[in-house]
VEXVODREN-362947 format. One record per residue: x, y, z of N, C-alpha, C in turn. Coordinates in nm, 3 decimals. Each point is the difference from the previous one (the first is absolute). Last residue first. Layout:
<recs>
REC     nc1     nc2     nc3    cac1    cac2    cac3     cc1     cc2     cc3
REC       X       Y       Z       X       Y       Z       X       Y       Z
...
</recs>
This chain:
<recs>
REC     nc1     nc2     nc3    cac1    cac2    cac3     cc1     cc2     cc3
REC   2.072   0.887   1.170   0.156   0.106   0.052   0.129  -0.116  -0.066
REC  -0.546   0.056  -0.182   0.128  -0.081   0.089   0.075   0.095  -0.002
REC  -0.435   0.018  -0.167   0.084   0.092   0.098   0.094   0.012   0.021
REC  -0.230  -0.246  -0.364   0.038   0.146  -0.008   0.041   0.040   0.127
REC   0.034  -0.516  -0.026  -0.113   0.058  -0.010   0.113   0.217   0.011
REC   0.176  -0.476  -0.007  -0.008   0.064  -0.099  -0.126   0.107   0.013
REC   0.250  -0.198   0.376   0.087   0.080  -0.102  -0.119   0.015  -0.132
REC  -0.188  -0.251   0.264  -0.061   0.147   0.059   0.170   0.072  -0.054
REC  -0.313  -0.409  -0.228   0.141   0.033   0.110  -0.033   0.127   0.018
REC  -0.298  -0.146  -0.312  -0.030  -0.023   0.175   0.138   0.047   0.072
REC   0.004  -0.169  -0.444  -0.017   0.122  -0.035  -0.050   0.075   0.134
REC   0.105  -0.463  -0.045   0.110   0.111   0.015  -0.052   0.106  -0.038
REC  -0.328  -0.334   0.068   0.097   0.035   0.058   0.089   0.127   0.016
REC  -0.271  -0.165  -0.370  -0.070   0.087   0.096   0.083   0.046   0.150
REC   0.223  -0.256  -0.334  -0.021   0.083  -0.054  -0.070   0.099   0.088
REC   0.211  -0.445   0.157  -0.125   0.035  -0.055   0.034   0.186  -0.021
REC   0.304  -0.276   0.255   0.002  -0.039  -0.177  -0.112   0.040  -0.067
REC   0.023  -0.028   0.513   0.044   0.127  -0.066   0.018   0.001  -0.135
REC  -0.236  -0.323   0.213  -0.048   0.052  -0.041   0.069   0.177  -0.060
REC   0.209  -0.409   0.180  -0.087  -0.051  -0.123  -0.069   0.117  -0.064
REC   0.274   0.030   0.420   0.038   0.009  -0.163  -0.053  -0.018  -0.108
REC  -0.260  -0.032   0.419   0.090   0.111  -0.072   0.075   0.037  -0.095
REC  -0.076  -0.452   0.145  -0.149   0.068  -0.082   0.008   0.164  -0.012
REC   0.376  -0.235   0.228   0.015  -0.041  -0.133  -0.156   0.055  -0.090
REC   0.084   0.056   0.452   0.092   0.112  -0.082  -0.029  -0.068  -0.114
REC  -0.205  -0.202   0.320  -0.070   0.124  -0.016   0.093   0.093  -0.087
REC   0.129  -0.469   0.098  -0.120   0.040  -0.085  -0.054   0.112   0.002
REC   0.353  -0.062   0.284   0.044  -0.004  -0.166  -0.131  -0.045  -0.094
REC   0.160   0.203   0.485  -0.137  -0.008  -0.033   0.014  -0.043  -0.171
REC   0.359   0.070   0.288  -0.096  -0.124   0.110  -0.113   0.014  -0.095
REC   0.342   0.290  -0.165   0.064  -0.165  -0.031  -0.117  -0.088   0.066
REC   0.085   0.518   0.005  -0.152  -0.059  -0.038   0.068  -0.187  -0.054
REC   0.160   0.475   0.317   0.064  -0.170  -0.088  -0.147  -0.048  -0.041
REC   0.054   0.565   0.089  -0.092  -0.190   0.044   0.053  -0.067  -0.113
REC   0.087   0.491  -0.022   0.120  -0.115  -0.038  -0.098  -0.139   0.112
REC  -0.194   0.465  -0.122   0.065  -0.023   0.114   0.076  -0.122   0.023
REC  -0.217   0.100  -0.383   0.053   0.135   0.033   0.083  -0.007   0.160
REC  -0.223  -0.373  -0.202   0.107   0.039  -0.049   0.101   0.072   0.011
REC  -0.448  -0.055   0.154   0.083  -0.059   0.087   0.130  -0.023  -0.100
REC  -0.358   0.243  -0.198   0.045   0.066   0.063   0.054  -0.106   0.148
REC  -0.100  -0.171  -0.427   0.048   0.120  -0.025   0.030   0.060   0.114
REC  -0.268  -0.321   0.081   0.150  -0.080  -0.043   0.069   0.118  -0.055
REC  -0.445   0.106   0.098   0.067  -0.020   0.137   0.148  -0.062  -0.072
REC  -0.292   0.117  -0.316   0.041   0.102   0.059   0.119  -0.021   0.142
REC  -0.198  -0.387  -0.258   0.112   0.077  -0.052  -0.023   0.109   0.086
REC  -0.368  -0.217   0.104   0.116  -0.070   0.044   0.108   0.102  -0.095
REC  -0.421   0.059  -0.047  -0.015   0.054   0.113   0.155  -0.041   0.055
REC  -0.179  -0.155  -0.399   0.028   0.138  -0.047   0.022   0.053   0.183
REC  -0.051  -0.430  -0.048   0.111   0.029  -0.051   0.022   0.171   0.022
REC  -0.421  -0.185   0.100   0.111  -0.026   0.120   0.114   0.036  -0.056
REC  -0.359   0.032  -0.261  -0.045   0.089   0.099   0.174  -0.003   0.043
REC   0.073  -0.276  -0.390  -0.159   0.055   0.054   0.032   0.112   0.134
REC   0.200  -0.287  -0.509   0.004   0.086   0.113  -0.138   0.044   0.098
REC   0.124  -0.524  -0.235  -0.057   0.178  -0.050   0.052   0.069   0.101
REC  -0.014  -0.490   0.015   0.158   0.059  -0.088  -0.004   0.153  -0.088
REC  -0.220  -0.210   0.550   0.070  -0.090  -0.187   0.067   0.100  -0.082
REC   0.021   0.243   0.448  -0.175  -0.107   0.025   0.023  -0.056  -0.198
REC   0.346   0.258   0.130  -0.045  -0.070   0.144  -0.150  -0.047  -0.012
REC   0.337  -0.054  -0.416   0.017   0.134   0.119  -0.137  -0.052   0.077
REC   0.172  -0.264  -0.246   0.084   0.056  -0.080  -0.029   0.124   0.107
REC  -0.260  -0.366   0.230   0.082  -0.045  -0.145   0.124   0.126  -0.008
REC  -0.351  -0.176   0.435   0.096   0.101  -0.077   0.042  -0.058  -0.085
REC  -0.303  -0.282   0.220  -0.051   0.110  -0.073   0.106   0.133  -0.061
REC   0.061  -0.380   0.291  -0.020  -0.059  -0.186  -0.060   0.103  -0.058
REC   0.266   0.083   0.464  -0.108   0.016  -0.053   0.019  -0.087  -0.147
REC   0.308   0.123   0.375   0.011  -0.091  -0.013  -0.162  -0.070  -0.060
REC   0.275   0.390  -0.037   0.080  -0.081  -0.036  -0.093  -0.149   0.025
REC  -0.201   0.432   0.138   0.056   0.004  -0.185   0.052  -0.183  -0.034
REC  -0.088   0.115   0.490  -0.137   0.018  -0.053   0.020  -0.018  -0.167
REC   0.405   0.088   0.251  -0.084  -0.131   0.071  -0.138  -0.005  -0.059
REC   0.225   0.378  -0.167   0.106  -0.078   0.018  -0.067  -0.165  -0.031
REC  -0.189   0.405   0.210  -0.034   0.010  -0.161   0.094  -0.134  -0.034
REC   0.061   0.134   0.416  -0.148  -0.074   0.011  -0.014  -0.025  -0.128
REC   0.414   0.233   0.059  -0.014  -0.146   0.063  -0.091  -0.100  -0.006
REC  -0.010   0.498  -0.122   0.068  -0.080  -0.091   0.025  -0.149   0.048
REC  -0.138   0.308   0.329  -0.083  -0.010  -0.133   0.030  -0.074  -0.088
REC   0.325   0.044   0.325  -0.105  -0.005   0.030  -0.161  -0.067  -0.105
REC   0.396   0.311  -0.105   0.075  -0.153   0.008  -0.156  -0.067   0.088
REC  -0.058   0.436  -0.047  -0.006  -0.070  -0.139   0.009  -0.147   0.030
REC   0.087   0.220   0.387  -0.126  -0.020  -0.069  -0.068  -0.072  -0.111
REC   0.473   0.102   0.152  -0.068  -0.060   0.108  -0.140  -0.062  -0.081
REC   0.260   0.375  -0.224   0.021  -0.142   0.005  -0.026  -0.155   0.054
REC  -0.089   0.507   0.093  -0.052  -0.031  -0.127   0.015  -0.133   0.003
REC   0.198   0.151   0.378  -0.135  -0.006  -0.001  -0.058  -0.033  -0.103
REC   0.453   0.039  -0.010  -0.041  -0.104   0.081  -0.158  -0.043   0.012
REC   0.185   0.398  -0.205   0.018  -0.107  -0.086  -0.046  -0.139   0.052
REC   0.021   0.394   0.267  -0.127   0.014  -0.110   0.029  -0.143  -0.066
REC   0.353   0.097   0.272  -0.138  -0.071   0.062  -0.154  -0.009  -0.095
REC   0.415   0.178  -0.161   0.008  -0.091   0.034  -0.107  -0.088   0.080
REC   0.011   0.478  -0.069  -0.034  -0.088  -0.145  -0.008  -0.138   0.062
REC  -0.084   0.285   0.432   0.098   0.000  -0.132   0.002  -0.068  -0.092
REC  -0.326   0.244   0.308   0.002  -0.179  -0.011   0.113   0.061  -0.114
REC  -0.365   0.324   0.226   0.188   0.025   0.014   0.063  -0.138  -0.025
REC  -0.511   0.119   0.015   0.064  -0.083   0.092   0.158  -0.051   0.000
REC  -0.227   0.369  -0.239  -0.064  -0.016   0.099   0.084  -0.075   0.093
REC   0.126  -0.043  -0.479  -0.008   0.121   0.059  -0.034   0.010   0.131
REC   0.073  -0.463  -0.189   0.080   0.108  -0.082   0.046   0.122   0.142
REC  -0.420  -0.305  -0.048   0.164  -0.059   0.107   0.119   0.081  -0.041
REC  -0.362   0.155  -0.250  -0.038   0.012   0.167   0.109  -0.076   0.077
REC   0.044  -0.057  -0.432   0.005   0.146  -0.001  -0.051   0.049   0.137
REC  -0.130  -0.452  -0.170   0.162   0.031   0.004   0.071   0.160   0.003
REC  -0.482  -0.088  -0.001   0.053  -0.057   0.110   0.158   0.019   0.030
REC  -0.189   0.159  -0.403  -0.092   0.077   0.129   0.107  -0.043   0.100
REC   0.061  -0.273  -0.381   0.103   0.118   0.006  -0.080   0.126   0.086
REC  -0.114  -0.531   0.034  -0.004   0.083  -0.124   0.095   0.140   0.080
REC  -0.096  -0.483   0.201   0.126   0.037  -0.026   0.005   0.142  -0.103
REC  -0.369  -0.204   0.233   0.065   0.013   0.107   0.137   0.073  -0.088
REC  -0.347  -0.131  -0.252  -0.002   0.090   0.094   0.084   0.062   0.089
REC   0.004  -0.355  -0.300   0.048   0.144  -0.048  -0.031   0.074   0.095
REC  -0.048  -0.449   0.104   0.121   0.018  -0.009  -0.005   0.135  -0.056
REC  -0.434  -0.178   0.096   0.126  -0.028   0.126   0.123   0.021  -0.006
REC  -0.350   0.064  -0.327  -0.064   0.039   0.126   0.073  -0.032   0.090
REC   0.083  -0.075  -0.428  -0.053   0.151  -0.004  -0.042   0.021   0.131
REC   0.206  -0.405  -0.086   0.093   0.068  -0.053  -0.041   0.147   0.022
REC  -0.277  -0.377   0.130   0.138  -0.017   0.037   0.106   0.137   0.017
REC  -0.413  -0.051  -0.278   0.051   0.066   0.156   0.060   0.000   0.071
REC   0.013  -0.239  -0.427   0.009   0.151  -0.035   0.006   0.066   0.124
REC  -0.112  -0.478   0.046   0.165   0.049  -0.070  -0.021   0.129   0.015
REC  -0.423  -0.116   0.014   0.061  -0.051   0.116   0.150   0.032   0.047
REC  -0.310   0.031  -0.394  -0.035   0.130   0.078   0.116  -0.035   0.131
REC   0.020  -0.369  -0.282   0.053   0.133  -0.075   0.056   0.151   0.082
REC  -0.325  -0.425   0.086   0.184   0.017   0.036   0.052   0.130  -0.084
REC  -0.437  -0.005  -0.015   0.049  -0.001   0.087   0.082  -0.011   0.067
REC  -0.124  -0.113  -0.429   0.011   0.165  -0.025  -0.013   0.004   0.180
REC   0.013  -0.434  -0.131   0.110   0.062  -0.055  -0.006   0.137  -0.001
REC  -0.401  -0.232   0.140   0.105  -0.006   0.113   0.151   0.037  -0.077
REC  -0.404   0.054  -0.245   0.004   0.138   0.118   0.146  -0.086   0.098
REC   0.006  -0.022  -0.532  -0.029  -0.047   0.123   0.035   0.071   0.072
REC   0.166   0.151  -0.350  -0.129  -0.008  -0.044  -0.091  -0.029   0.096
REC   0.451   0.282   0.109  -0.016  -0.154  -0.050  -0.169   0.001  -0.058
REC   0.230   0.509   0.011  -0.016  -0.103   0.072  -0.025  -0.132  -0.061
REC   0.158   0.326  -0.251   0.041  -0.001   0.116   0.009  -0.078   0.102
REC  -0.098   0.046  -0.578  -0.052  -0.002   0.141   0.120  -0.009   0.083
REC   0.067   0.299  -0.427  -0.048  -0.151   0.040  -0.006   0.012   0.127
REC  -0.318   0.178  -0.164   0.140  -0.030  -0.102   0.126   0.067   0.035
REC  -0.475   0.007   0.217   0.102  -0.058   0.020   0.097  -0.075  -0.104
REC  -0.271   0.429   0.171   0.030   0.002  -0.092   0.113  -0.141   0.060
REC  -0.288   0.127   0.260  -0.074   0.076  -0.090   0.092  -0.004  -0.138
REC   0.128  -0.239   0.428  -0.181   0.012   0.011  -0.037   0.003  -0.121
REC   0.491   0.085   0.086  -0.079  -0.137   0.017  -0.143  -0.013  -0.092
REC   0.149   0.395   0.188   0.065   0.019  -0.129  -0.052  -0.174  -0.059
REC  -0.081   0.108   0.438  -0.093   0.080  -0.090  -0.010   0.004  -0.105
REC   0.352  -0.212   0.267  -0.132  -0.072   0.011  -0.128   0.080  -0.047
REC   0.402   0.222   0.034   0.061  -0.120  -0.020  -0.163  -0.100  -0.048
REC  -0.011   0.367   0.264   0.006   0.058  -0.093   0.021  -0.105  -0.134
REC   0.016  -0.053   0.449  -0.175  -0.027  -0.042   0.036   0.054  -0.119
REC   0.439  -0.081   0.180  -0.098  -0.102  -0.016  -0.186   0.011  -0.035
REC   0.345   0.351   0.124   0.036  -0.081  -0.173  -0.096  -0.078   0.027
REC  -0.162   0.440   0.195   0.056  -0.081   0.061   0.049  -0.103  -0.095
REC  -0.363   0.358  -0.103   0.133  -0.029   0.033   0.034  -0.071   0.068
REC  -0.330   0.267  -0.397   0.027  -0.127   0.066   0.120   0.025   0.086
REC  -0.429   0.292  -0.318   0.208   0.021   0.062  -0.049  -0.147   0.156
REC  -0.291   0.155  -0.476   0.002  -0.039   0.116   0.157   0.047   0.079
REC  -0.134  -0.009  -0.467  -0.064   0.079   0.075  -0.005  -0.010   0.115
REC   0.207  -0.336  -0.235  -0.136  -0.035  -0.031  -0.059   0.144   0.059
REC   0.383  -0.044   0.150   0.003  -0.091  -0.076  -0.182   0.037   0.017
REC   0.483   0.210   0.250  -0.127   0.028  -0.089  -0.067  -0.048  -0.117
REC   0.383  -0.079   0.458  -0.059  -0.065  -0.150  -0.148   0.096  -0.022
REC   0.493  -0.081   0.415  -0.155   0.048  -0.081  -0.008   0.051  -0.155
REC   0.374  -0.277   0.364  -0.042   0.083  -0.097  -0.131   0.030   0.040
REC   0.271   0.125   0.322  -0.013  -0.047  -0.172  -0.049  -0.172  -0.020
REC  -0.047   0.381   0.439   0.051  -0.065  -0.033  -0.002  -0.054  -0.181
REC  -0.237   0.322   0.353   0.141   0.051  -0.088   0.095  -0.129   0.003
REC  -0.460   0.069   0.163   0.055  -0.052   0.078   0.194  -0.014  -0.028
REC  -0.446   0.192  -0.274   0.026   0.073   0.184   0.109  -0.102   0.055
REC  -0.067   0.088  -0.516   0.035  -0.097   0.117   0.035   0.025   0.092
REC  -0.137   0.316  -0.305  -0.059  -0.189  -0.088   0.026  -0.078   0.095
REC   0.157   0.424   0.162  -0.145  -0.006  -0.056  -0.085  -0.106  -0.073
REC   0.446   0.072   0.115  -0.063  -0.105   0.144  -0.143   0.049  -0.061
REC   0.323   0.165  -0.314   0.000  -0.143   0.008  -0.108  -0.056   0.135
REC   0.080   0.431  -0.076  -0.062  -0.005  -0.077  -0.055  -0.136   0.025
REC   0.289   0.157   0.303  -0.167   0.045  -0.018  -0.037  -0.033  -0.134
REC   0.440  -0.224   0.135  -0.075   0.142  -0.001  -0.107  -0.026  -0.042
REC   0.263  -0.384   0.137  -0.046   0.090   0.136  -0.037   0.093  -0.084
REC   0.229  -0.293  -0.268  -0.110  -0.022   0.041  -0.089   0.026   0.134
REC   0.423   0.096  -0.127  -0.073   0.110  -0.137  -0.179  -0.047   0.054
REC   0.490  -0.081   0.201  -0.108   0.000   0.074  -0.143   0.040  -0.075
REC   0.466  -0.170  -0.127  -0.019   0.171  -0.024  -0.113   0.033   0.102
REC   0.093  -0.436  -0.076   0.087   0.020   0.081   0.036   0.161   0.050
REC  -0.291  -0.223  -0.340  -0.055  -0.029   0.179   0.126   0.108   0.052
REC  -0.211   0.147  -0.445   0.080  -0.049   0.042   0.010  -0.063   0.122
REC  -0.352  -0.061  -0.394   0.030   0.108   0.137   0.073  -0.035   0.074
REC  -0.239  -0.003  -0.534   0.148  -0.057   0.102  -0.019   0.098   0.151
REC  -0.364  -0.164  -0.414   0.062   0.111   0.017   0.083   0.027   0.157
REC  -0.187  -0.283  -0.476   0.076   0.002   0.065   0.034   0.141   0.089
REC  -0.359  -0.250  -0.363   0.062   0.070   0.054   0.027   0.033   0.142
REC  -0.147  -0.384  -0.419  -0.013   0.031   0.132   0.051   0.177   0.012
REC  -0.268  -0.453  -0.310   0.086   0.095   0.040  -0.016   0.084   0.135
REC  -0.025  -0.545  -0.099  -0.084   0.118   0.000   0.088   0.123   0.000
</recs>
């Protein structure tokens, strides 16, 4: 579908001005103006996009495959970004005076964490194929590279979780992928 793109820097804080908390009192990203509407948070946004336009689908066809799915993805959207997104890491930062190092500890902790359950749940499923639910992309992937992108950033041995790196890789070879890196997106620094 087409799209337009319009960037807000985190680290600039861009997504604190008034303009921006006006689509999103809660000045987080993304948000989506789809259908006339304005959506936010990835996952309902994720699952709107689903709904109304599914080429190609997202979720599994089956309700108990589109539950593991929902299942993986929170993993990821509800127990591991939270805790580790760049608000938080900027509060152990600023406020609570935490030197990188410990930041790193903290990021890492978590992820590593998260990534453990994804791990034990991926590896030892007939249901993961080429990426985490058979051999399409779905919800969970697209929710999974960000985090492998950004435990990169903080050097996590990712050696304990080698099915969760390898469907990463799988899916960084995708076109839709790399165009997702956040070097390639217009802000990058």
């Amino acid at each position: 579908m087409a799209y337009r793109t319009v960037p807000h820097h985190l680290r600039r804080g861009e997504q604190n001005l008034p303009d921006y908390r006006h689509i999103n009192p809660q000045g987080l990203v993304p948000a989506a103006e789809i259908d006339g509407q304005i959506f936010t948070q990835s996952l309902a946004i994720i699952e709107y996009l689903d709904e109304t336009r599914r080429d190609p689908p997202l979720l599994p066809e089956d309700a108990a495959g589109r539950a593991r799915v929902r299942a993986l993805s929170q993993i990821i959207a509800s127990d591991v970004h939270p805790i580790d997104n760049l608000r938080v890491l900027n509060y152990l930062r600023g406020p609570l005076g935490q030197p990188d190092e410990a930041v790193a500890r903290w990021y890492n902790h978590w992820i590593g964490e998260g990534f453990q359950a994804l791990e034990a749940l991926l590896s030892k499923s007939r249901h993961t194929g080429r990426f985490c639910h058979g051999d399409t992309v779905s919800i969970a992937d697209v929710c999974l590279v960000p985090q492998i992108i950004n435990a990169k950033t903080y050097a996590l041995d990712l050696s304990p979780f080698p099915t969760v790196k390898r469907i990463a890789d799988a899916a960084l070879l995708l076109p839709a992928f790399e165009r997702a890196l956040p070097a390639n997106q217009e802000d990058a620094e």
